[in-house]
Each structure stands twice: as C-alpha cells, then as structure tokens.
C-alpha positions as CSV (number, residue, x, y, z in Angstrom):
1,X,-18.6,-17.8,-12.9
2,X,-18.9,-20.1,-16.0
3,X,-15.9,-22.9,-16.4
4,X,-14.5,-20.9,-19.5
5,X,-13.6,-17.5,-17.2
6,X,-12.3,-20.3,-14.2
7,X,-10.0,-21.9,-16.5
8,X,-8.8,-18.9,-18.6
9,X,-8.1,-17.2,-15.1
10,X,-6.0,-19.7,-13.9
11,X,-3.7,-20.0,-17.1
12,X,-3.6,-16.5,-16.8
13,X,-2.1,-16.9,-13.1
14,X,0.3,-19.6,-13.7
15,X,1.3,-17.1,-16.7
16,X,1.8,-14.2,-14.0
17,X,3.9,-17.1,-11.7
18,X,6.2,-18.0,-14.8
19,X,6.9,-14.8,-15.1
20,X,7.7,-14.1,-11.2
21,X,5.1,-11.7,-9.6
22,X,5.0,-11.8,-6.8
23,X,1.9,-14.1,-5.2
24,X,0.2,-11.3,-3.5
25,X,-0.2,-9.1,-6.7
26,X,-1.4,-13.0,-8.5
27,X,-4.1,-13.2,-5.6
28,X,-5.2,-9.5,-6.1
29,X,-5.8,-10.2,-9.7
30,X,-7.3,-13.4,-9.1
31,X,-9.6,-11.5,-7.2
32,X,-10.4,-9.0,-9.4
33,X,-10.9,-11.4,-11.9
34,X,-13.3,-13.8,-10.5
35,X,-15.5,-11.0,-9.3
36,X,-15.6,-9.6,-13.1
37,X,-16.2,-12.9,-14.5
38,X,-19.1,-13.2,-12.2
39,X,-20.3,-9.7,-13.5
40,X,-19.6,-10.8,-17.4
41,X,-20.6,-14.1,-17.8
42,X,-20.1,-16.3,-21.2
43,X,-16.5,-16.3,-22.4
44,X,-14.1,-14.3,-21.9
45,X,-13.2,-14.4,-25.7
46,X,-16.3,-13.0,-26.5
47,X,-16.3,-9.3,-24.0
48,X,-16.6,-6.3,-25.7
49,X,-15.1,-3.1,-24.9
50,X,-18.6,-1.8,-24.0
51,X,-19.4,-4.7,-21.4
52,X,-16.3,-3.9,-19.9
53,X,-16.6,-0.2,-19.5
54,X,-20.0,-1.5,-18.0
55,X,-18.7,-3.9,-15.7
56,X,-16.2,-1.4,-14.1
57,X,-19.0,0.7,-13.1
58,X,-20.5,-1.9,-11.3
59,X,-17.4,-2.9,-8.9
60,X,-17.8,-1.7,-5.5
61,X,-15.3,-0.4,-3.4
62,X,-15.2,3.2,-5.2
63,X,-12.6,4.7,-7.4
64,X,-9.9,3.0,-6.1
65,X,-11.1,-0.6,-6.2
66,X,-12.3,0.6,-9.7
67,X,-8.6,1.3,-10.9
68,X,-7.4,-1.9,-9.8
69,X,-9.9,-4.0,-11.2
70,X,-9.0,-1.9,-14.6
71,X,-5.4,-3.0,-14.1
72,X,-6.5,-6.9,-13.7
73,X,-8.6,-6.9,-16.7
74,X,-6.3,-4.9,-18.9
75,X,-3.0,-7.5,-18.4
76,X,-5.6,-10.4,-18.3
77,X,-6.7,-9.7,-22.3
78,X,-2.9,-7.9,-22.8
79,X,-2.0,-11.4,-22.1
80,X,-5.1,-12.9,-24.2
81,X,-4.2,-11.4,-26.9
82,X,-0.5,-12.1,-27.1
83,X,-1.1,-15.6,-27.0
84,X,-3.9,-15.4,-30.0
85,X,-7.0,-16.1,-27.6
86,X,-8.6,-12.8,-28.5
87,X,-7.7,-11.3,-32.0
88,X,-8.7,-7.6,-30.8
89,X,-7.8,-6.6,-27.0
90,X,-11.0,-5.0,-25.7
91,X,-9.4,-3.6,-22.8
92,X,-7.2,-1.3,-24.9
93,X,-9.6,1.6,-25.3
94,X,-11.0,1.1,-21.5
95,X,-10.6,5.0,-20.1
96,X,-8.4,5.6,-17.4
97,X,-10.0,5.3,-13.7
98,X,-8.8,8.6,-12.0
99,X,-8.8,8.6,-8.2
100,X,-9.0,10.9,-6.0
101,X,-6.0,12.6,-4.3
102,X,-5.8,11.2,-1.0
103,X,-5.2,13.3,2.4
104,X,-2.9,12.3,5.3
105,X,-4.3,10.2,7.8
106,X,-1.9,10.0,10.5
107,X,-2.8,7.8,13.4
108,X,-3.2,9.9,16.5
109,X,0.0,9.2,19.0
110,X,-3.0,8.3,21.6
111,X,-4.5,5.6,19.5
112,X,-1.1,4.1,18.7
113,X,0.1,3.9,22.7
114,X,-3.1,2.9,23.7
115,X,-2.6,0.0,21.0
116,X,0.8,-0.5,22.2
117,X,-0.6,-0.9,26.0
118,X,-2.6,-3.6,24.2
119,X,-0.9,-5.8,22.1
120,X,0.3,-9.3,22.3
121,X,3.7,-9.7,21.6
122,X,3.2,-10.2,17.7
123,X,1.2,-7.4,17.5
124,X,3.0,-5.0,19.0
125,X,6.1,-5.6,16.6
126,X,3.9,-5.2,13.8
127,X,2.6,-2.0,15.1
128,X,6.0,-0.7,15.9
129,X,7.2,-1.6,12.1
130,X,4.4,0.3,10.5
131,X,4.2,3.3,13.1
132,X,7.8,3.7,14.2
133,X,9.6,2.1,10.6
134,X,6.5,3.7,8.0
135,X,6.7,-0.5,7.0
136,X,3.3,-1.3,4.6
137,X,1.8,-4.6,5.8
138,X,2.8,-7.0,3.3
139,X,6.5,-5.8,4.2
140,X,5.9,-6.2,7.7
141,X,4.7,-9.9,6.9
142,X,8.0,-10.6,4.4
143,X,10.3,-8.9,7.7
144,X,13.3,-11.9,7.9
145,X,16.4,-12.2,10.6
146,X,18.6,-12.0,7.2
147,X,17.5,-8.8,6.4
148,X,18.6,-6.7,9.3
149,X,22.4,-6.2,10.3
150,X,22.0,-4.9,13.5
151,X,21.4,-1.1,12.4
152,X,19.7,-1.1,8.9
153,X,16.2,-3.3,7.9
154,X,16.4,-4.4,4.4
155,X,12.8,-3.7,3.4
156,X,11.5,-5.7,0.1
157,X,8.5,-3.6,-0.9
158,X,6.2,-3.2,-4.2
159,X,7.3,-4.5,-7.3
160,X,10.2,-5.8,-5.8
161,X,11.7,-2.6,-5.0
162,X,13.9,-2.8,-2.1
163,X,15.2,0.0,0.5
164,X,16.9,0.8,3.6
165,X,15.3,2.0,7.0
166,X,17.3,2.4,10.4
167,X,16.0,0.6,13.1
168,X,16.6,3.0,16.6
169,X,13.6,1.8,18.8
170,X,15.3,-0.4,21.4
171,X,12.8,-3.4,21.7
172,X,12.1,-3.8,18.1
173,X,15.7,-4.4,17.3
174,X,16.1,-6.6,20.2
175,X,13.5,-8.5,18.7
176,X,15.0,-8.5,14.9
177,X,18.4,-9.2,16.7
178,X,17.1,-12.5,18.1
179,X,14.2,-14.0,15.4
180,X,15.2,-17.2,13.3
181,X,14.2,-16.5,10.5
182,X,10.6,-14.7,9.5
183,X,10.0,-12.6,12.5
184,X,6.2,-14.0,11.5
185,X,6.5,-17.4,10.5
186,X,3.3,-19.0,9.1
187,X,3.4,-22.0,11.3
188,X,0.9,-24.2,9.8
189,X,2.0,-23.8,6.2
190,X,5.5,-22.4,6.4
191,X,7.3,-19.3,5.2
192,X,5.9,-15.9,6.6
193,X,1.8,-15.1,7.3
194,X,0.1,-12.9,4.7
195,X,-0.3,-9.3,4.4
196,X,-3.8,-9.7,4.4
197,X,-3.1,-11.6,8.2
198,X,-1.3,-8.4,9.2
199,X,-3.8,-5.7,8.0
200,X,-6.2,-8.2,10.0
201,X,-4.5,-8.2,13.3
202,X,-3.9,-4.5,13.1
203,X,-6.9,-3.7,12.5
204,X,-8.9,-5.9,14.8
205,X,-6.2,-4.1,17.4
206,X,-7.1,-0.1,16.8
207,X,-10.5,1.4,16.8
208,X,-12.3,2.3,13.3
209,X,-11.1,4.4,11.5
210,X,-7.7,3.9,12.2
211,X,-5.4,0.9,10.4
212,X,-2.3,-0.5,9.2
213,X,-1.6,2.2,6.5
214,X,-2.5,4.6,8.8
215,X,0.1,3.9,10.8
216,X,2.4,4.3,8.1
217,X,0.9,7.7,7.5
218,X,1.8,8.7,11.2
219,X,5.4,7.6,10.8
220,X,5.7,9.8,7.4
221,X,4.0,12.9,9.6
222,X,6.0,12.2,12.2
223,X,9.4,12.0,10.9
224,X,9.0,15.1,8.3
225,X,8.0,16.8,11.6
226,X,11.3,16.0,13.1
227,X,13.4,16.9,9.7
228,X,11.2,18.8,7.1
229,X,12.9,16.6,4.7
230,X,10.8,15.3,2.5
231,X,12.9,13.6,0.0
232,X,14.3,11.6,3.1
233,X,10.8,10.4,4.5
234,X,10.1,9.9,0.3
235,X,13.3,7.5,0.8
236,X,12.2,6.2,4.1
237,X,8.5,5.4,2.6
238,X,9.5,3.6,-0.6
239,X,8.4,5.8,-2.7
240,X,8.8,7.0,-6.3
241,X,8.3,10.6,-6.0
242,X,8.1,13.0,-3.3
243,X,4.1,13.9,-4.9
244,X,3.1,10.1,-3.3
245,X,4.8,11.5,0.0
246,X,2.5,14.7,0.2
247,X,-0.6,12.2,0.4
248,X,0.7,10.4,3.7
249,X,2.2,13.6,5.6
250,X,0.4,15.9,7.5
251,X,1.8,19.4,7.6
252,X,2.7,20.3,11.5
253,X,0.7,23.7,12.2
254,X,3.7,25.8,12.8
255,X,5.0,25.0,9.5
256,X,1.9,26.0,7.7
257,X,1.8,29.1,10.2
258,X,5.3,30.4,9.4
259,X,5.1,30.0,5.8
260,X,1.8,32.8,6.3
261,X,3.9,35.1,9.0
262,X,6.3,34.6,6.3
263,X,3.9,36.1,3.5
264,X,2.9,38.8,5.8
265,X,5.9,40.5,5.7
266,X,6.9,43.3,3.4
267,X,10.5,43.7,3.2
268,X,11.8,45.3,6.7
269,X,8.7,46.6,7.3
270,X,7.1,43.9,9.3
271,X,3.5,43.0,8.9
272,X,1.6,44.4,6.5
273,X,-1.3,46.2,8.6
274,X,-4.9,47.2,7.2
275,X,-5.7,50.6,6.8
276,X,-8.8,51.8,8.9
C-alpha cells in the first residue's frame, strides 16, 4: 500500500470518528480499505470507475465480503469528493453487489448443550446471550451492569439502534445482576473486549460449521417455534423488517405440514383424493 492510500485512509477514519461511528464499523472500513489500496495502487485521486469495478471482483470472501468492500469505497470517495480531493466520485456509477438470500442456520440444541457442558465461565454467558437472548457478538461484547434492570437487557445494536430483550434464564441474570460494570471487561486496555474477541471464543468453543450468529439464528427458530410471532422475534432480533427475520428462522415441520393438510382440504369435504 503506497503512503498516499495510508494517509488518505486515515483522514478518512478520523473523519468517520468526528462524526461518531462507531469504532467497529471505522475498523471494518479500515479493513476494507487497506486491502483495496493494496489491489489499486498509485493514488487514490487518480482510480477510475473501471479499476474499481475491477478491484471488487478480485476481493475474496464472496458476495457478501464484495458488498461491504463496495460500501467502504463508496463513503471513502463520497467523502473525497465533498472535501474537493477528487473532482468526479468514481464510486458513483459502481453497480450494486446483490447477495444471495441467506437460509436459517439454526445451531442444533445438541451442539449448543454440549458447548454449554464446555465452557469456561466467560464463555458460557456469551453463549447463553447469543443462543437464549438472539444477542449478535459485538452486543454481547458492549453487554454493561447499567443496562439491565433486573428483568429487561438494554441491547445497543447496529447503527446505534437500541432494543429491549427479557432476560428469564436464571443463571444469566444472576450473572447481569452481580457484574460491575462490562460483564467483559477488556482488562489490559480497559472498557469491554471486541466483537471480533467474542466471535473468536465462540467459535473456537463449537465445532465447524456452527458460530456466533448461528446461535442467534437458533434463538430466532426457537422462539418463533414457541409463539409463531414473527414480528415479536423481528423485535426481539433488532431488526428492521420481518423479510431480515425469515433469513434466521427455520420453519418448525408441523408448521410447514399444516399449512399443506390445510391446502388439502376442499371446503367440508376433507381431503381432496385422486381419482383411480
């Protein structure tokens, strides 16, 4: 990475920090940024839209990875531009990465007792927050005594939103209940440990291919199971829309299988039967 992309990456990040992002979305972007630079070259003042479409085919990761290194380079030269460093944005006319719908990957109830059996201490909160609270890693790391009253978490998730889940499993509130503070204090430098510490531990804890998120997925599965009310586990997840909810819950079989008996059935006269 030449000294031109390491500088203008790092105004571009004290930029983001003036403006309060949060610090894990300014090291995601870092990220993204430093591993196009080393793709581009030169300047940045000098990319054209071409090189760019170019470089995004070479980041590997798949689609996903793809879209967010889009998202980096497009509010990297959004900001270039505003502040007269490029007079044309060539991110503007960068097409849209589409990804594909994802499908619910609930982690088995098995795998998550079995990591439950395992667990240190530490871990077994965190995986009782994503499993049993549908809580996404960096909200597990950002969990603080303040936040919980005795009967509701105060979860800050993405972009700052900020919700309200019900904590009912016994020894997870006990441990809320009697935390000083972060219930994961980074000890060496202070404040809380990272998301990416979290996904770490939790993965390192269940088998391949089974992680953090995953976890959440099983809470989401879980708890529409229970209800089969899906703007509550929407409200429950954080999200936006009930369409991001379908990705993370698995369908129970009897559900599925009542809707067809449903289908099957003509009026009052039962189930429609093939003539011989």
């Amino acid at each position: 990475m030449t000294a031109s992309w390491s500088d203008a990456i790092e105004e571009y990040c004290r930029a983001l920090r003036g403006v309060g992002r949060r610090p894990q979305t300014i090291v995601l972007y870092r990220h993204y940024l430093r591993h196009a630079a080393a793709l581009l070259g030169g300047s940045p003042w000098d990319i054209t839209t071409r090189r760019l479409e170019a470089m995004l085919g070479e980041v590997p990761g798949g689609a996903s990875a793809r879209k967010s290194a889009r998202t980096a380079i497009a509010g990297f030269y959004r900001w270039a531009h505003r502040t007269d460093r490029v007079s044309v944005d060539p991110a503007l006319g960068l097409p849209t990465v589409r990804v594909p719908r994802g499908r619910p990957r609930p982690t088995p109830e098995g795998i998550v007792a079995a990591a439950l059996e395992r667990a240190d201490a530490r871990e077994r909160l965190m995986v009782e927050l994503g499993a049993l609270a549908g809580l996404r890693a960096g909200e597990i790391s950002r969990v603080h005594r303040d936040d919980y009253d005795g009967d509701m978490l105060l979860v800050h998730g993405k972009g700052g939103h900020e919700r309200l889940v019900p904590i009912v499993d016994g020894h997870l509130r006990d441990a809320l209940l009697a935390c000083d503070g972060w219930l994961f204090p980074n000890v060496q430098r202070g404040g809380h440990i990272t998301p990416n510490h979290v996904s770490k531990l939790l993965s390192a804890l269940l088998p391949a291919p089974w992680t953090a998120h995953t976890l959440r997925h099983r809470f989401g599965t879980v708890a529409y199971a229970a209800t089969r009310d899906l703007l509550a586990v929407s409200k429950l997840l954080g999200h936006a829309s009930t369409e991001t909810t379908l990705i993370y819950v698995q369908m129970p079989d009897d559900h599925l299988r009542n809707a067809v008996a449903a289908a099957a059935t003509i009026g009052a006269v039962g189930p429609v039967r093939r003539v011989a």
